[in-house]
N, C-alpha and C positions, 0 to 999 in steps of 0.2 A: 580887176576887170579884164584883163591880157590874161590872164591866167584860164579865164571862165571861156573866153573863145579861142584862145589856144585848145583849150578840151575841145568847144566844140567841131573847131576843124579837124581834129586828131579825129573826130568821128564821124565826118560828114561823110565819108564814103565807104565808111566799115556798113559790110552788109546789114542792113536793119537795126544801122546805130549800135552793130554787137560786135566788138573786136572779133571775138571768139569764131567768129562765122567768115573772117576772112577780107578783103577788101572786094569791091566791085562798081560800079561806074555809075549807079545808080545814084544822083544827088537828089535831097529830098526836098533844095530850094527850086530845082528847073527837072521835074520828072519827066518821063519820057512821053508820057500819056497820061490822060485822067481814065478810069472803064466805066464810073461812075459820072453822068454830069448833073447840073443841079435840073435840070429836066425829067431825068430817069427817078432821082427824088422826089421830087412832087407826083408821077406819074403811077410812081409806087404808091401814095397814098390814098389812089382810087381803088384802091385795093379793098379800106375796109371798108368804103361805101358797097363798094362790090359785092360782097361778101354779105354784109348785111340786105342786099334784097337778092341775090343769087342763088346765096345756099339754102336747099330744102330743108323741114324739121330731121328729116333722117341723118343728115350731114351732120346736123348741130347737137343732133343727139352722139353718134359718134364720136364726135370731137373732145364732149364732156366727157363719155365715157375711156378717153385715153388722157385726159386732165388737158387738155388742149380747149380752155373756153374760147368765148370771141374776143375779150378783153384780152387774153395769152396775147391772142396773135398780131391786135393791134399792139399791143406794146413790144413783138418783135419786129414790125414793121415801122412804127414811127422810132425805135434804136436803132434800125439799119438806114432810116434818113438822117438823125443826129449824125450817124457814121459817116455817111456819103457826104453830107454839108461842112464837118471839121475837115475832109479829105482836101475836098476844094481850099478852104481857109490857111491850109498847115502849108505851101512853100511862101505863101507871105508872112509866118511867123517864124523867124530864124531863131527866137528864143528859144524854141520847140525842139531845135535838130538833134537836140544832143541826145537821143536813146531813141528806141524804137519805138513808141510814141509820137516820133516825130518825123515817119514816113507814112505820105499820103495811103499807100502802096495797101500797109498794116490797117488803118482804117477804111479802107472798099474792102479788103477780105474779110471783115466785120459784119461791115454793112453788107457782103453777097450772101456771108452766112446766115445769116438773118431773115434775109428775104425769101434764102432757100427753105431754113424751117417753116417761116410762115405757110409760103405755097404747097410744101411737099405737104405738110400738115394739111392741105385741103385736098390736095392729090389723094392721099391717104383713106381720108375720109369718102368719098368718091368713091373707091375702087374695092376697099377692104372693108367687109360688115366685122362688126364686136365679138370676139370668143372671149367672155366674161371670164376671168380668174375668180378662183373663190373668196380671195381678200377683196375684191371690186363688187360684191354680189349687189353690198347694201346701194351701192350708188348705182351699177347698173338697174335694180329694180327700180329706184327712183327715177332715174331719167327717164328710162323707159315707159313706166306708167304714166308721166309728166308727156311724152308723146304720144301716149294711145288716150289721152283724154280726151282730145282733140283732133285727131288722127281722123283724115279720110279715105278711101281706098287704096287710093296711092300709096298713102304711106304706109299702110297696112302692107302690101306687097311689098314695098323696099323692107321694111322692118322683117321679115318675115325670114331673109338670111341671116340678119344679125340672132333672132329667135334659133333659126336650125343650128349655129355653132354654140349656141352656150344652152341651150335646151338640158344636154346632160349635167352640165355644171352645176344648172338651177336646181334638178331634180336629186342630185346626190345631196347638195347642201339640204332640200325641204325634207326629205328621208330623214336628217337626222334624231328629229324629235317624232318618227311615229311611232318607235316601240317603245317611247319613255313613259313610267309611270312619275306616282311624285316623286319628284326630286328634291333633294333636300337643298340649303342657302348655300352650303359647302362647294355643292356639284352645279349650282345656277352660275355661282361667280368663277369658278375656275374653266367651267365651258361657255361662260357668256359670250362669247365671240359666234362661235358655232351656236349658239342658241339664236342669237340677234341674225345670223345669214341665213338660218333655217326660218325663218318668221318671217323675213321679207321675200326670202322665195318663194315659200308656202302661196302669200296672201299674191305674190306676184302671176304664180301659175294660176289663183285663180281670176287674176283678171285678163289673162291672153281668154279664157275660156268665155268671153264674153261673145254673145253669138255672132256680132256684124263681124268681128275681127274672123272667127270661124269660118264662116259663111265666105267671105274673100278667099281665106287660104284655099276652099276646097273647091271655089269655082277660077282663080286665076293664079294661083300657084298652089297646084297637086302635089307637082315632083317634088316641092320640098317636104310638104304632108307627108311624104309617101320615105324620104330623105332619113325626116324626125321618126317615124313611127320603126322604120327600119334600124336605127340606130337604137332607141329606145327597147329593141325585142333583143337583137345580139348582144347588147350589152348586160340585159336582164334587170333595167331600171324600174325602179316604181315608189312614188311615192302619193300619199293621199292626199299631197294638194295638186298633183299634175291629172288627177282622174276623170273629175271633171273639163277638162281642154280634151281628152281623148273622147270621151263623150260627146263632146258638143260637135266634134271635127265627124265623129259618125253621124251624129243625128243630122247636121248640114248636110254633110254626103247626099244622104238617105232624103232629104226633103227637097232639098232644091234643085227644079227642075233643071238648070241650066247649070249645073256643074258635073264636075266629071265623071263621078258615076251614073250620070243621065246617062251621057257619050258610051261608058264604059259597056253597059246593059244595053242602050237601045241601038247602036252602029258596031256593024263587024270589023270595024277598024281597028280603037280601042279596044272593041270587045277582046280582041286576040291576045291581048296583054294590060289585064284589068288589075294595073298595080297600084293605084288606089283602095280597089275594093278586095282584092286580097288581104294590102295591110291592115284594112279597118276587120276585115271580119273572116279572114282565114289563117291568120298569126295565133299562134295555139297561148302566145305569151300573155298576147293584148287580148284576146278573150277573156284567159283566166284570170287575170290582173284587174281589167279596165273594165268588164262589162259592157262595152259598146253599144249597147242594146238601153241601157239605164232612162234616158233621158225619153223612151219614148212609153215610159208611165203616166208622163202627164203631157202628152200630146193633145191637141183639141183635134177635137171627132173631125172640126167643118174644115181643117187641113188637109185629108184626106182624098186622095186621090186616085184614078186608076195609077196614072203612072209611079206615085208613090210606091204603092202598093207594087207594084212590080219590082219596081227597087230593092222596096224590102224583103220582097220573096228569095230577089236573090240574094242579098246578104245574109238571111236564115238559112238560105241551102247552103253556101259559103261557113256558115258558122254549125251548123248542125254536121255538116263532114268533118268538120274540124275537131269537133270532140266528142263524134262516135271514132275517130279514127286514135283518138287521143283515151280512148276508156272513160269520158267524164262527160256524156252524154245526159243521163239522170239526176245529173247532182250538180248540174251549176245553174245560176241565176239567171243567164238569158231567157230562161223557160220561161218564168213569170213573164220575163219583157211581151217572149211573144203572145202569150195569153191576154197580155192587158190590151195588147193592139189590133186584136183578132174583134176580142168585145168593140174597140172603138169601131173597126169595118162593119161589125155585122150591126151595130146601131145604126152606122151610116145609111146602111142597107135595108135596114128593119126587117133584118131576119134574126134576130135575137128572142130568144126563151128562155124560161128557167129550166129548159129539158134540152139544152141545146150541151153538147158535149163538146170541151173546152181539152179534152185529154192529147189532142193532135193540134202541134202549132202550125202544119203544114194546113191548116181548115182555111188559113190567108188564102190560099189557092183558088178555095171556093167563092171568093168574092172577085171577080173578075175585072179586069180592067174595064169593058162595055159598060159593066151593070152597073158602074160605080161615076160613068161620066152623067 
C-alpha cells in the first residue's frame, strides 16, 4: 500500500500526471479553478431541446448531409457533461491522481471540445450550404428530396444555395449513363457505383424540375437562376435528366407575372441588365442543349395572356438573334415551340384558319397585348 501512494505522490505534481512533461504546481486534489461548473452542464443540455425546435429543415438537412445527424450531436453534448461532471468529482478521488486521467484540467478540455463540435456543427450548418462530392450523391439526393417533399417556400429559397453548389456535381454524375447503350453484367458490376450516382441524380434533377420549387427560384431567387444557368453554359454541362428543370425555370420565367422577367421586360430598371432573361434565352449553349421553349407545347390556351405574351415576344427575339447569329436558325426546335404557341394565341383570339400562315413565329406580335385582355 506505501508503495502505491509513494507512486502516487511521485506524480501528483508532474504535469498531467506525466513525468515526461516536467513538474508544475498544478495539484489535481485542490486545482486552481473549475472553467466547467455543474451549472454550465446542465445548461448545455438545453441545447438539444434547442436545437430540436430551432433548427429549420434546411439546417437538418445539412447536417445529414455532412454525417452530423441530431442523435451525432446529442451524444457530443451529453459526453461533454459526463466530462464536466467527473471534472467536478476527480479532486475528491485521490485514487484517481496517479496519470492523466486524473486531472480535473484533462476532463473540461474534453468536455469544451465537445461542446465546441456540437455548436460549431450548428454554426456550420447556418452559414455554409452543401457542395455535394460525388461519393455523397446517393445520400445527398436523399435528403434532399426527403426535404423538398415537404418543403415550403422558404425552404425552397434556403435550399436553392445548397442546389447552385452541387448542381454541376449532380449533372456530371447523371451524364454518365446518356450515351450508354446495353451493357453488358460485366460493365453493370464493375461501374455499379457510377451507375447507382447516375440514377439518383438523374431521377433527383428531375424532381428540382417540379414547377412550385421552379416557380420560387425565378420569382425570389434569380441571381442564383441566373448563378446555375451561368455555370452550367461555361462549363459546357448537359445531361438528360437536368433538361427538364431548365425548362420548367423558363416556362416559370415566361409565365409568371410577378417574377423577374415581368420586372426585366416591363421596368427600365431591370430592363438595362436582363440577366435572367439572357441566361434562359440568349445563351447560345442552353438554347441548343435545353430547348427552353419545350414546355410551352402543352400550355393551356386560358393561361394566356397579354402580358404573357409580351414576355414571350421577348424571349423569341432573344432566342431567334441568338441562332441567326449563331447559323442555326432553320434547324433547331424552338421553331415548333413557337408555332404551337402562336396557334394557342390565335385560338385565344379566334383568329385562327386553316389558311392562316404559321411560317413566321414573329405572327405572336400580331396578337397584341390590348386584344388579348
Amino acid at each position: 500500500m506505501s508503495d502505491v501512494s509513494g507512486f502516487a505522490n511521485d506524480l501528483s505534481h508532474a504535469c498531467f500526471g506525466l513525468k515526461a512533461l516536467g513538474s508544475c504546481a498544478y495539484d489535481p486534489a485542490k486545482p486552481f479553478s473549475v472553467y466547467f461548473s455543474v451549472g454550465n452542464a446542465v445548461g448545455a443540455l438545453a441545447f438539444t431541446l434547442a436545437v430540436q425546435q430551432l433548427l429549420k429543415p434546411i439546417y437538418r438537412f445539412r447536417l445529414a448531409a455532412r454525417h452530423l445527424s441530431l442523435s451525432r450531436l446529442y451524444f457530443c453534448v451529453f459526453a461533454g457533461v459526463v466530462a464536466v461532471f467527473t471534472a467536478t468529482a476527480l479532486p475528491n478521488l485521490p485514487q484517481l491522481h496517479g496519470g492523466p486521467w486524473g486531472y480535473a484540467i484533462i476532463w473540461e478540455i474534453i468536455g469544451a471540445l465537445l461542446f465546441t463540435l456540437a455548436y460549431g456543427a450548428v454554426v456550420v450548418a447556418i452559414v455554409c450550404p452543401v457542395q455535394v462530392r460525388p461519393a455523397r450523391i446517393v445520400d445527398f439526393a436523399r435528403d434532399a428530396a426527403n426535404l423538398l417533399s415537404s418543403a415550403n417556400e422558404q425552404d425552397h429559397i434556403d435550399f436553392a444555395s445548397d442546389l447552385e453548389r452541387s448542381l454541376a456535381a449532380l449533372i456530371k454524375a447523371a451524364s454518365f449513363v446518356d450515351h450508354l447503350g446495353t451493357t453488358s453484367a460485366f460493365f453493370d458490376f464493375l461501374y455499379r457505383k457510377e451507375l447507382e450516382r447516375a440514377s439518383y441524380a438523374f431521377s433527383f434533377l428531375r424532381i428540382v424540375a417540379d414547377p412550385a420549387f421552379c416557380e420560387t427560384l425565378v420569382k425570389r431567387s434569380p441571381w442564383r437562376v441566373v448563378a446555375m444557368l451561368q455555370e452550367i453554359s461555361n462549363n459546357q454541362l448537359h445531361a438528360r435528366g437536368v433538361e427538364q428543370f431548365i425548362r420548367e425555370l423558363a416556362h416559370q420565367a415566361i409565365l409568371r407575372d410577378d417574377g423577374m422577367m415581368a420586372r426585366e421586360v416591363g421596368y427600365h430598371g431591370f430592363g438595362t441588365a436582363p440577366l435572367l432573361s439572357d441566361s434562359l434565352f440568349s445563351d447560345s449553349f442552353i438554347i441548343r442543349h435545353f430547348n427552353p421553349f419545350h414546355s410551352f407545347f402543352v400550355i393551356d390556351s386560358g393561361a394566356v395572356t397579354g402580358s404573357l405574351v409580351k414576355r414571350f415576344n421577348s424571349a423569341a427575339e432573344c432566342c431567334y438573334s441568338t441562332l441567326i447569329e449563331t447559323g442555326r436558325f432553320m434547324t433547331h426546335r424552338p421553331l415548333s415551340a413557337f408555332k404551337n404557341f402562336t396557334i394557342l394565341c390565335l385560338f385565344r383570339h379566334g383568329r385562327f384558319t386553316k389558311r392562316t400562315n404559321m411560317t413566321i413565329a414573329f405572327r405572336l406580335k400580331w396578337v397584341t397585348a390590348s386584344n388579348l385582355r
